[in-house]
DONURO-318866 format. One record per residue (C-alpha): x, y, z. Coordinates in steps of 0.05 Angstrom, whole numbers, plus 32768, in hexadecimal, padded with zeros to 4 digits. Example, Ala and Ser with C-alpha at 12.3 -4.5 7.8 and 13.67 -1.06 7.14 Angstrom:
REM DONURO-318866
80F67FA6809C81117FEB808F
This chain:
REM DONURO-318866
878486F688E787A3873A88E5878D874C892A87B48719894C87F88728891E87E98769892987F4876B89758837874F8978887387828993889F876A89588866878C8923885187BC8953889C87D0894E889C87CA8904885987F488FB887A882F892888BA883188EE8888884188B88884888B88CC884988A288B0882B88DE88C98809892288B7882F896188BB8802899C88C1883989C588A3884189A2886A87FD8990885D87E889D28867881489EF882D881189B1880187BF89A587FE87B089F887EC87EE89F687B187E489B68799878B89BF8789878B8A0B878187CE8A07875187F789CD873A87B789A88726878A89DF870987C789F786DF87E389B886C18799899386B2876E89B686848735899B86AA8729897586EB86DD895A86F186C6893C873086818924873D866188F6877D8686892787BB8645892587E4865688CB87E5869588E08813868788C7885386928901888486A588D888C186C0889B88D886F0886288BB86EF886B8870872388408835871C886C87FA8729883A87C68739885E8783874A8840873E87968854872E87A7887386E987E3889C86F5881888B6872787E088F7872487B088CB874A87CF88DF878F87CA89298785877F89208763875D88F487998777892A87CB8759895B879D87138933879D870E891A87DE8740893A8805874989688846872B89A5882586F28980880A86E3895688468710897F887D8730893C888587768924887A878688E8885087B588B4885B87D48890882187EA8840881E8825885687E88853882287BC8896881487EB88BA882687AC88A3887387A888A9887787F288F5888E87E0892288CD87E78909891687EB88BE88F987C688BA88C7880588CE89048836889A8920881E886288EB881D886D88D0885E885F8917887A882189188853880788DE88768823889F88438839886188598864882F8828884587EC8814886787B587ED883187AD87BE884B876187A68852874B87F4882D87768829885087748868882B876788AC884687AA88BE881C87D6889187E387AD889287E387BB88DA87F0880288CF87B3881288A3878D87DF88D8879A8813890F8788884D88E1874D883988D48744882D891C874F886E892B8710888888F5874488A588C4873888AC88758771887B884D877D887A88068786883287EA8790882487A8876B87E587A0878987CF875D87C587C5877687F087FA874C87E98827870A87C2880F86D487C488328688878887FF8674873F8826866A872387EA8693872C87D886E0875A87A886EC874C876A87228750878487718776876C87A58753875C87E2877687808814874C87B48813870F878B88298736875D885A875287A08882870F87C3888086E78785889C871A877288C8871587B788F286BF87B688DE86C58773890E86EC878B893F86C387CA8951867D87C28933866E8807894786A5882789188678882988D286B3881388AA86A98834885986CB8826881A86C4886287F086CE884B87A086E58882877786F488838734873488B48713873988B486C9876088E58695874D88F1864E879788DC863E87B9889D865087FF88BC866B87E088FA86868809893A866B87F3898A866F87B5899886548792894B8668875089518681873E892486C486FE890A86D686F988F1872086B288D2873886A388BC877D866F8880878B8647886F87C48670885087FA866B88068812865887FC8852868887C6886C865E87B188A1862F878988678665875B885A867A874588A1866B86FE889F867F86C488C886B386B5888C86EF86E88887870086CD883C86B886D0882286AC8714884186E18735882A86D6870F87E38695873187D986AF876C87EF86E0876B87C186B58759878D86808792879986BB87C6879486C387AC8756868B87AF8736867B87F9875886C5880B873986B087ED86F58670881386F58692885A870386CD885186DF86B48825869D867488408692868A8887868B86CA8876865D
């Protein structure tokens, strides 16, 4: 279970070397510039539909598809602190998390994962974010995707969200599905982006007696919610 691995000193030690953390400053300067001017000016269009499914409170995975290296200014843009006044916190590939671009993401409140092998250390991490009723971005896919169609899940998504729904029942654990899509397939100037939010998941449906078969039809339900925003409207 992660909760026992997750209270060792050795990955309590490991979680603390992951930095991640918000600064105000930075966040401040980089939220304003990056929806009132980098995006509007480079996209020709940016639709979003479904902002009144963001939960407003409480522990919340927002589990988008992933098209493009774009997606983690446009979630921010969707769902993000001026939309919901809350900040988001981003489980990032370990191999972006690098030089003056990983400076810069671990002050937005990014964390590095090794998307082929997870470490105990960031599955901790994102256990005791969620503990703490923040908003994380996970991009349930597993990386970026050119195909039209969503690609199979990984399951940490489900596993973290129902392990911290059984540790504190009261904390109504969500999974927000959102789907990003752009009218090209290598997004360049002029690329319109359609963003649309579902209704979240309430984790604590899925908490069964069974880890593996809760967090399989968890899993499964993102799926098909993902597949239903993001297909449908292709």
């Amino acid at each position: 279970m992660i909760q026992s691995a997750c209270s060792s000193d050795i990955n309590k030690s490991k979680e603390q070397s992951l930095n991640s953390r918000i600064s105000p400053w930075l966040a401040n300067l980089l939220y304003p510039l990056g929806s009132k001017f980098v995006l509007p000016l480079f996209f020709d269009k940016i639709q979003v539909t479904g902002q009144d499914n963001i939960p407003e409170d409480g522990s919340v995975i927002v589990a988008p598809t992933h098209r493009s290296r774009w997606d983690a200014l446009v979630v921010p843009y969707a769902v993000g602190k001026l939309v919901t006044g809350r900040d988001l916190r981003f489980m990032v590939s370990s191999n972006e998390v690098k030089g003056l671009q990983g400076w810069f993401i671990r002050r937005m409140g990014g964390f590095p994962v090794d998307t082929q092998r997870p470490g105990m250390e960031t599955l901790c991490h994102t256990v005791d974010l969620l503990r703490e009723e923040e908003m994380i971005v996970i991009f349930p896919e597993g990386g970026i995707f050119r195909q039209p169609k969503v690609q199979n899940l990984k399951r940490g998504v489900a596993l973290i969200s129902l392990q911290v729904q059984s540790e504190h029942p009261a904390n109504k654990v969500k999974v927000l599905p959102v789907s990003v899509r752009y009218s090209q397939t290598y997004p360049s100037w002029g690329t319109k982006v359609y963003v649309d939010i579902g209704s979240p998941l309430n984790v604590q449906d899925y908490v069964t007696k069974s880890l593996r078969q809760g967090s399989q039809k968890l899993t499964q339900e993102l799926f098909a919610r993902l597949k239903d925003l993001h297909e449908t409207k292709s």
